[in-house]
One Martini backbone bead per residue (centre of mass of N, CA, C, O) as a GRO file, in nm:
protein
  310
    1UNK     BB    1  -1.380  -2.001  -2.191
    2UNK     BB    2  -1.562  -1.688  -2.168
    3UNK     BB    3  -1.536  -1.410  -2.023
    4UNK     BB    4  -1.702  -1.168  -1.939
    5UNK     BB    5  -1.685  -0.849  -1.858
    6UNK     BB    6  -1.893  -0.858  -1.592
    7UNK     BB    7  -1.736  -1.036  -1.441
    8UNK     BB    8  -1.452  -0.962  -1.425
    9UNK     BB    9  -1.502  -0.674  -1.305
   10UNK     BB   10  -1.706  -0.819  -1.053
   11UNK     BB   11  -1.545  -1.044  -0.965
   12UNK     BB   12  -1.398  -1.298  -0.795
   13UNK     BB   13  -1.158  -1.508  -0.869
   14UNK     BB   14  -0.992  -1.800  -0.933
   15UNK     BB   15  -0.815  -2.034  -1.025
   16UNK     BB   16  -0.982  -2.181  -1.183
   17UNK     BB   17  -1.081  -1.977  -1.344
   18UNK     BB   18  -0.799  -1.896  -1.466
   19UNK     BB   19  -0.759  -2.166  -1.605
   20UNK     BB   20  -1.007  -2.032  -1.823
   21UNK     BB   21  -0.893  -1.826  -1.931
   22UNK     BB   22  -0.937  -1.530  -2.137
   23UNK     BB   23  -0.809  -1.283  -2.327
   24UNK     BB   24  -0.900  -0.922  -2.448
   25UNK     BB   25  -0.617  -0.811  -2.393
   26UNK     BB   26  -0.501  -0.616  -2.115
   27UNK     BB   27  -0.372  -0.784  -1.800
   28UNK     BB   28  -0.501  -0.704  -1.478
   29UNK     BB   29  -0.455  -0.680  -1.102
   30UNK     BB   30  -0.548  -0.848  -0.834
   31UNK     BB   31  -0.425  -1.008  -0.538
   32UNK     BB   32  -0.531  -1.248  -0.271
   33UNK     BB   33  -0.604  -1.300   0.071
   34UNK     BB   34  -0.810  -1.199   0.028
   35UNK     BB   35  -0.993  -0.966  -0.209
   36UNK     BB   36  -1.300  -0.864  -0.198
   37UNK     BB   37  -1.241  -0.547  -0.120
   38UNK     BB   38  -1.111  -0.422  -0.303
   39UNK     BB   39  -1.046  -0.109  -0.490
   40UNK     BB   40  -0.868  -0.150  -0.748
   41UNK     BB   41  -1.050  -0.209  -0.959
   42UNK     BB   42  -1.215   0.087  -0.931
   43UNK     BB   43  -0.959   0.283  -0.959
   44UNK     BB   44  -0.817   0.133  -1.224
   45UNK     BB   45  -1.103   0.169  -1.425
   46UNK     BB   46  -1.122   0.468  -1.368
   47UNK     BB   47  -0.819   0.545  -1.515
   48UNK     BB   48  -0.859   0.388  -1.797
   49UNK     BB   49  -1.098   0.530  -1.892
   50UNK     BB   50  -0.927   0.809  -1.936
   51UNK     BB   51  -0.711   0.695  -2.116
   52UNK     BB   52  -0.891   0.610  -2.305
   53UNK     BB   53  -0.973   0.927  -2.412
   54UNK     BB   54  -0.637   0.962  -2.495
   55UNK     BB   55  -0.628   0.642  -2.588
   56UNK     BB   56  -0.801   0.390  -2.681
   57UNK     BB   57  -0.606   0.117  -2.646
   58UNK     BB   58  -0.757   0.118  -2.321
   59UNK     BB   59  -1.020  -0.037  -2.397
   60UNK     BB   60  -0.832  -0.325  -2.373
   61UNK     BB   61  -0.813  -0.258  -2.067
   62UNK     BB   62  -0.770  -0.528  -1.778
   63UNK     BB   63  -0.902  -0.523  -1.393
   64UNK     BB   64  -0.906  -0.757  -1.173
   65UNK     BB   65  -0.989  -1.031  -0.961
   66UNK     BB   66  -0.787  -1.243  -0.706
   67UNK     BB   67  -0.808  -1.572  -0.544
   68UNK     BB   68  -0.584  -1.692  -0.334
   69UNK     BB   69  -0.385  -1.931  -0.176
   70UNK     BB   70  -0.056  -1.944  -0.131
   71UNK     BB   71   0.004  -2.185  -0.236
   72UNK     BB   72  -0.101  -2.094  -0.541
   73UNK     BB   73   0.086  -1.859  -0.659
   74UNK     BB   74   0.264  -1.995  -0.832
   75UNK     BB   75   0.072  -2.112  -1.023
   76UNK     BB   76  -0.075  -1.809  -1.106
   77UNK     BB   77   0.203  -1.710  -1.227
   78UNK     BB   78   0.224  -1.878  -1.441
   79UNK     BB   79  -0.028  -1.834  -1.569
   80UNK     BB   80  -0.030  -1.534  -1.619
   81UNK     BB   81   0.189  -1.559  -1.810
   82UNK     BB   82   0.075  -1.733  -2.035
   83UNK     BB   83  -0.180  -1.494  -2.067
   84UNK     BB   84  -0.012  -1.214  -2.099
   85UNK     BB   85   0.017  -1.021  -1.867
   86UNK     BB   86   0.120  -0.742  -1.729
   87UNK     BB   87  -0.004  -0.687  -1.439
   88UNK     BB   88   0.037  -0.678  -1.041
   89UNK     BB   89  -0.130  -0.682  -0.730
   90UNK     BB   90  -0.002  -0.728  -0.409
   91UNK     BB   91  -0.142  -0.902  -0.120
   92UNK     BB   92  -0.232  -1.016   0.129
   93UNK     BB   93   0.011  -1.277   0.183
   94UNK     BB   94   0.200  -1.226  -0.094
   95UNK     BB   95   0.474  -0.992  -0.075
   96UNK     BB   96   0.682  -1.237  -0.010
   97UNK     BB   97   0.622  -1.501  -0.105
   98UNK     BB   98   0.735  -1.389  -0.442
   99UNK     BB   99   1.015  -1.335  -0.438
  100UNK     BB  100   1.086  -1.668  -0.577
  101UNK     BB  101   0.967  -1.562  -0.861
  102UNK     BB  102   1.158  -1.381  -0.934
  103UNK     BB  103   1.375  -1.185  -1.192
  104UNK     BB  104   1.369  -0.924  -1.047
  105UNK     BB  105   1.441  -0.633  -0.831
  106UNK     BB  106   1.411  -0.383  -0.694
  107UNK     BB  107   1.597  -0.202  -0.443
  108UNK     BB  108   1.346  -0.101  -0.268
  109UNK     BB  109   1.208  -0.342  -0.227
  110UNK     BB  110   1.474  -0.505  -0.128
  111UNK     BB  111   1.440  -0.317   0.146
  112UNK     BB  112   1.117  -0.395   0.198
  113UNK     BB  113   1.066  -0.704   0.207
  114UNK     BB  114   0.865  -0.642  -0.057
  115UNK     BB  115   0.564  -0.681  -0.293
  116UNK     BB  116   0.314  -0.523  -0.526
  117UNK     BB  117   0.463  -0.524  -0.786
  118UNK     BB  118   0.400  -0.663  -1.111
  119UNK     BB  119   0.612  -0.704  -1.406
  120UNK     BB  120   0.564  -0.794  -1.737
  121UNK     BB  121   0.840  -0.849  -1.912
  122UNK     BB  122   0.805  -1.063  -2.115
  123UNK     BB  123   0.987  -1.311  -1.950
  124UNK     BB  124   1.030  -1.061  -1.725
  125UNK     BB  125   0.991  -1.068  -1.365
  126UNK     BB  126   0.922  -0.738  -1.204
  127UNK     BB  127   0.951  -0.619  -0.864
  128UNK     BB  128   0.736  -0.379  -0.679
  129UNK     BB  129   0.740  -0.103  -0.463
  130UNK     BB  130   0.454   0.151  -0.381
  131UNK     BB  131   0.387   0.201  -0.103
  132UNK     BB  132   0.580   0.434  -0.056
  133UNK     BB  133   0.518   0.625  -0.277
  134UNK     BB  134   0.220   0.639  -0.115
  135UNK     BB  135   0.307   0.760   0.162
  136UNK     BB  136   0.483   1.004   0.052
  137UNK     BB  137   0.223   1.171  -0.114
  138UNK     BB  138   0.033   1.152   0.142
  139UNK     BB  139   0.162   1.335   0.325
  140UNK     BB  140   0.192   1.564   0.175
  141UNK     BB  141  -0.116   1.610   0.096
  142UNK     BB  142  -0.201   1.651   0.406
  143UNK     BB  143   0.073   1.830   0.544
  144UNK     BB  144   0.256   1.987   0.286
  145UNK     BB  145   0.505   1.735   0.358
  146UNK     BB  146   0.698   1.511   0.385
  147UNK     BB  147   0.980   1.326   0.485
  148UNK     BB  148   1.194   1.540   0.467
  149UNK     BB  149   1.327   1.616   0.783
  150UNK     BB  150   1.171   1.415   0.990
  151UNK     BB  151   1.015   1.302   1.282
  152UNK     BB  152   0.960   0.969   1.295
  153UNK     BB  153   0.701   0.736   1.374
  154UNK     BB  154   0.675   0.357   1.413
  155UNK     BB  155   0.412   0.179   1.444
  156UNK     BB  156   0.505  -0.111   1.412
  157UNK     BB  157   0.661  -0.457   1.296
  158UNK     BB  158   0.587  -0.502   1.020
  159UNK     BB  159   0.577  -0.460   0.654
  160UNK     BB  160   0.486  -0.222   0.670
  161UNK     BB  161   0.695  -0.064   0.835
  162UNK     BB  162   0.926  -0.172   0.676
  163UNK     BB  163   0.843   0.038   0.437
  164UNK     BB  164   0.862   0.278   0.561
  165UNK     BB  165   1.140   0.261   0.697
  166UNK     BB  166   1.269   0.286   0.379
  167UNK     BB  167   1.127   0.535   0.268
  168UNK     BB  168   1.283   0.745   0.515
  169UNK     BB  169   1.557   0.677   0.368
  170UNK     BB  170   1.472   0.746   0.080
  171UNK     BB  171   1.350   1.081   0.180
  172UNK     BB  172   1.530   1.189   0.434
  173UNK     BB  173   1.507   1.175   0.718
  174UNK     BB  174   1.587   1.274   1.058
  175UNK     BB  175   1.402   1.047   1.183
  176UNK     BB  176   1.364   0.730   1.374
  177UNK     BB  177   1.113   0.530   1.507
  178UNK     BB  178   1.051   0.202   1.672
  179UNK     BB  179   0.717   0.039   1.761
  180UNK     BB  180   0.664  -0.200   1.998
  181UNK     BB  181   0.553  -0.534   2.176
  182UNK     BB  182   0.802  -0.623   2.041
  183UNK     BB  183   1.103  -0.490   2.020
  184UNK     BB  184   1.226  -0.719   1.842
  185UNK     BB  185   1.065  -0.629   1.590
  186UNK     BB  186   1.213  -0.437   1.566
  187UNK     BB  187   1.536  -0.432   1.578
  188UNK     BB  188   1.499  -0.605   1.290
  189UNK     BB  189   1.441  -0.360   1.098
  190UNK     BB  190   1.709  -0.232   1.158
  191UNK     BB  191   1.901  -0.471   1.091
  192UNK     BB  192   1.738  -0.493   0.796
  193UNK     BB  193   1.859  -0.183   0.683
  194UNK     BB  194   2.125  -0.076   0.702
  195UNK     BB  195   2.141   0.198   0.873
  196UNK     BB  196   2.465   0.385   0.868
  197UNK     BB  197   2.324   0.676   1.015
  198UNK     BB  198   2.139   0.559   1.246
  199UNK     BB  199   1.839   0.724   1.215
  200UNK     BB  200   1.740   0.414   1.262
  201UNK     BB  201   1.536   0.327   1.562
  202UNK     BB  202   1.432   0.111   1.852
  203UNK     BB  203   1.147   0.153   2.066
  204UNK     BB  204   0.974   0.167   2.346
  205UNK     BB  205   0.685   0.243   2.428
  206UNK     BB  206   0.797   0.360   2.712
  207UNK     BB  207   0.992   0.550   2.567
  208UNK     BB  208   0.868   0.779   2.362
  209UNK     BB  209   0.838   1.011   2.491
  210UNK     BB  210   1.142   1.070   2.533
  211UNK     BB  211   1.235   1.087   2.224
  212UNK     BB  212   0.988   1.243   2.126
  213UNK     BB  213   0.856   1.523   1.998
  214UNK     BB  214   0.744   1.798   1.841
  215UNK     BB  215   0.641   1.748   1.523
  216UNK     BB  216   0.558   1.453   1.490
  217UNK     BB  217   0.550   1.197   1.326
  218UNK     BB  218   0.255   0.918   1.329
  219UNK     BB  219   0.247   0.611   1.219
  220UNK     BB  220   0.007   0.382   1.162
  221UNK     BB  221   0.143  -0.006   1.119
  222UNK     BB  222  -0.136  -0.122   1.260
  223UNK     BB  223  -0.445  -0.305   1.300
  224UNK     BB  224  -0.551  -0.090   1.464
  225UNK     BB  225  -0.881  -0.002   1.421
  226UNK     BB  226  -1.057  -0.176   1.235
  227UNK     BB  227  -1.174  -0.201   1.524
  228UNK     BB  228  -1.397  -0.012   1.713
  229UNK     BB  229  -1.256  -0.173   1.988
  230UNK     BB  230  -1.011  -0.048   1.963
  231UNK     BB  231  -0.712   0.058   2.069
  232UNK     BB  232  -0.448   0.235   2.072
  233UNK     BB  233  -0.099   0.198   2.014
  234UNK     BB  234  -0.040   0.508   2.166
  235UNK     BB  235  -0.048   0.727   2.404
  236UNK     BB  236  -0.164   1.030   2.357
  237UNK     BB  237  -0.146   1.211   2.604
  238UNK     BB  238   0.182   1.125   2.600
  239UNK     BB  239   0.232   1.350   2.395
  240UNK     BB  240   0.366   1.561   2.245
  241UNK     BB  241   0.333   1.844   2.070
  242UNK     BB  242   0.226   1.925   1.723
  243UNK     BB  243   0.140   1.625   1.576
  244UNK     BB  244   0.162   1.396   1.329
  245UNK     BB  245  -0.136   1.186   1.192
  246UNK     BB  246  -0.112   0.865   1.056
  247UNK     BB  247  -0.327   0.640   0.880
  248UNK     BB  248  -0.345   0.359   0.701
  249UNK     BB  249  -0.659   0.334   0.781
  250UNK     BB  250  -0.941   0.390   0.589
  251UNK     BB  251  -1.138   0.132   0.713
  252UNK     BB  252  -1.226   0.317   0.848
  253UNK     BB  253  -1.162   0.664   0.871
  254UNK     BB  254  -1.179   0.679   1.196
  255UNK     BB  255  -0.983   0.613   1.471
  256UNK     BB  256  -0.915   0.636   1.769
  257UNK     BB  257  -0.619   0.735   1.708
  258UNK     BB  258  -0.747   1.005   1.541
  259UNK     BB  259  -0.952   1.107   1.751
  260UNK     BB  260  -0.721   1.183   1.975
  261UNK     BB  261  -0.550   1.380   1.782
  262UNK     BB  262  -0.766   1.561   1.746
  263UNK     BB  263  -0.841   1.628   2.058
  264UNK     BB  264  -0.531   1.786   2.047
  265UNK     BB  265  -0.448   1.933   1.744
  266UNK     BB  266  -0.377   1.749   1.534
  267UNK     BB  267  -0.303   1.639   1.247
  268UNK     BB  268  -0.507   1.434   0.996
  269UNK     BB  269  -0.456   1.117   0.809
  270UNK     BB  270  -0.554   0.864   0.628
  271UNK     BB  271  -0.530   0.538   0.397
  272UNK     BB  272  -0.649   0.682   0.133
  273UNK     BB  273  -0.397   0.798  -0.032
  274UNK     BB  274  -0.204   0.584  -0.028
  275UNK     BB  275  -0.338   0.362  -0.194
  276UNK     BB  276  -0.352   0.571  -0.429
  277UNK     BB  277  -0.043   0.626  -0.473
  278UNK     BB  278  -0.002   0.291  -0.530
  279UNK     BB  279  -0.168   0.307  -0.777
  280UNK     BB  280  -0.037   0.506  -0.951
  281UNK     BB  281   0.235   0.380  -0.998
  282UNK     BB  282   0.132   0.087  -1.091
  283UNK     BB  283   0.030   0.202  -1.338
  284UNK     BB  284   0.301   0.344  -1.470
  285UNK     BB  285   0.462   0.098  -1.499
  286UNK     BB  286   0.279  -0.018  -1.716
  287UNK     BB  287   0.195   0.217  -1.920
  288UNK     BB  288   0.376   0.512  -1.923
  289UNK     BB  289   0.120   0.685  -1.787
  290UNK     BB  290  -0.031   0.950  -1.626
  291UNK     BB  291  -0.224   0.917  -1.331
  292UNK     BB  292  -0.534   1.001  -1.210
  293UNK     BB  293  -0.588   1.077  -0.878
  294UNK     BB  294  -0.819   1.167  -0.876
  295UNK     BB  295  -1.014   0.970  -0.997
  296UNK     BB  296  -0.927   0.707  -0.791
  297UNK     BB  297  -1.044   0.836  -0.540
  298UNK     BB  298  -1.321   0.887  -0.648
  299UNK     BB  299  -1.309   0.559  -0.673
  300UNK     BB  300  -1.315   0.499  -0.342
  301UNK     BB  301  -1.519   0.637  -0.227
  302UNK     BB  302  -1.750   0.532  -0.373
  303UNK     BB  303  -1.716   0.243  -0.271
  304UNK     BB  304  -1.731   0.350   0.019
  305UNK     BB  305  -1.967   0.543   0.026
  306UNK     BB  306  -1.871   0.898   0.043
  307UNK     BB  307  -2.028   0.967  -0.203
  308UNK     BB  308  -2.221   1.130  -0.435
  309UNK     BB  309  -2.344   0.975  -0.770
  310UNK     BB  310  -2.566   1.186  -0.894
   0.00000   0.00000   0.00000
C-alpha cells in the first residue's frame, strides 16, 4: 500500500500504518504519544522546500508525525531502521525510553539522560539531544548572550530541567541553581550531574529569593503556564531586579510567569525559539546542510497563527 504524499505530510500515523509503509524517498519524522500537535512537520517540511531550491536532491526528503504508545517505540524503531528512514525526533514520552535501543550516544546528550534526536548512520542508530543547543540559541537571539558566565535559576526538575542543566555547564554558567517542590528530584539531577566545579546546586523554593541576585537568568522548565488558570512557578514579585525570564512553554504566547515578569520590567521570550534551534541542529545532523532558522520560525508561527499568510 502507497500513501499518498498528502496523508504524509498532513496526518498523524500509527504503528499500524507505518507497518504498511513504503518510502519514496528520504524519511524523516517525529514520534511522540501524542504527537497530534507538533509543529516540526510544518517547520521541517518548509526547511526542506528551501533545501530543495539549492539542491533538487531534497524535493525527496519527507518529514511525517508517528504516533507511538511507549510499549511500541522498540516496534517502531525496528520498522523504521527496515524501510531506511535518516533520522526521527522523538518527544514525551519517548526521549528515555529510546536509550536501550541505542547503538551511539552522543555524550552530551548521554549527560542530559535523554535524546531527541535519531540518526540511522548506516547499521548504526545514533542517539542526540539537539534541546540544549536549542535553548542555548534561543537565550542568545531573545537576551543578546547566551548561557556563559550567567547565573541561571532552573524551575523545576524534570527532563527539560536536566538538559538545561547540562546546557549551563556545557556552555560555562557562572552558577546554576535548581528548584522544584520536591527538592529531592532538583538534588537528584545535580548528583547525577556530577559537576566537578560545584557550579550547579540544588535550593528550595523558600529560599530562591537569598540565593540568587539581580540579572539572573530565570528558565521555566516546569508546565506550569499551559493552562491559562496556571499560577507561576516561583514567587515573582521576591525575585531581585533586572532579571531575564525564559519559558520553555510557547503555547500559549505568554504564561502568567511572562505576565508578571514583564510586569516587573525584565526581559521576557518564550520557547517557541527553543523549539525552533532545536529543529535546526536535528535536520544540519541529518542533512549536512545549514537550515534556515528564519523558514522554520516562520513555519511554526504560521502553524500556530501568529502570522497573516496572505
Amino acid at each position: 500500500m502507497l500513501m499518498s504524499e498528502s496523508r504524509r505530510e498532513n496526518q498523524v500515523l500509527n504503528l499500524s500504518d507505518l507497518t504498511q509503509f513504503e518510502s519514496r524517498g528520504i524519511e524523516l519524522g517525529v514520534v511522540g504519544w501524542p504527537v497530534k500537535h507538533s509543529l516540526s512537520p510544518s517547520m521541517h517540511h518548509a526547511a526542506l522546500r528551501k533545501l530543495a531550491g539549492k539542491d533538487p536532491s531534497f524535493e525527496l526528503w519527507h518529514y511525517g508525525a508517528y504516533e507511538l504508545h511507549p510499549e511500541e517505540l522498540s516496534q517502531g524503531i525496528k520498522i523504521f531502521r527496515e524501510k531506511g528512514f535518516r533520522g526521527i525526533n522523538l518527544t514525551v514520552p519517548h526521549k528515555v525510553e529510546v536509550l536501550p535501543l541505542l547503538d551511539e550516544i552522543d555524550p552530551v546528550a548521554e549527560r542530559m539522560g535523554a535524546v531527541n534526536t535519531l540518526l540511522f548512520d548506516g547499521a548504526i542508530l545514533k542517539g542526540f539531544n539537539s534541546d540544549g543547543y536549542g535553548i542555548e540559541r534561543a537565550i542568545e537571539e531573545a537576551f543578546g548572550r547566551g548561557l556563559a558566565g550567567r547565573e541561571v535559576l532552573i524551575l523545576g526538575a524534570g527532563g527539560a530541567a536536566r538538559a538545561t542543566a547540562a546546557q549551563c555547564l556545557e556552555s560555562g554558567a557562572g552558577s546554576v541553581w535548581i528548584t522544584n517542590r520536591t527538592i529531592s528530584k532538583a538534588e537528584k539531577i545535580v548528583s547525577a550531574l556530577r559537576d566537578k566545579r560545584g557550579i550547579i546546586k540544588a535550593v528550595s523554593l523558600s529560599e530562591v529569593t537569598e540565593r540568587i541576585h539581580a540579572g539572573t537568568l530565570v528558565i521555566n522548565a516546569t508546565s506550569l503556564g499551559l493552562s491559562p488558570n496556571d499560577p507561576s512557578p516561583v514567587a515573582v514579585r521576591d525575585l531581585p531586579d533586572h532579571c531575564f525570564f525564559f519559558d520553555m512553554i510557547y503555547n500559549p504566547q505568554e504564561t502568567r510567569f511572562l505576565r508578571e515578569g514583564a510586569a516587573r520590567g525584565f526581559s521576557t521570550s518564550n520557547g517557541l525559539g527553543m523549539l525552533v534551534h532545536q529543529g535546526v541542529r536535528s535536520l544540519e545532523l541529518w542533512t549536512g546542510y545549514t537550515a534556515d532558522a528564519a523558514i522554520m520560525r516562520r513555519a511554526c508561527e504560521e502553524a500556530l497563527g501568529l502570522t497573516d499568510t496572505n
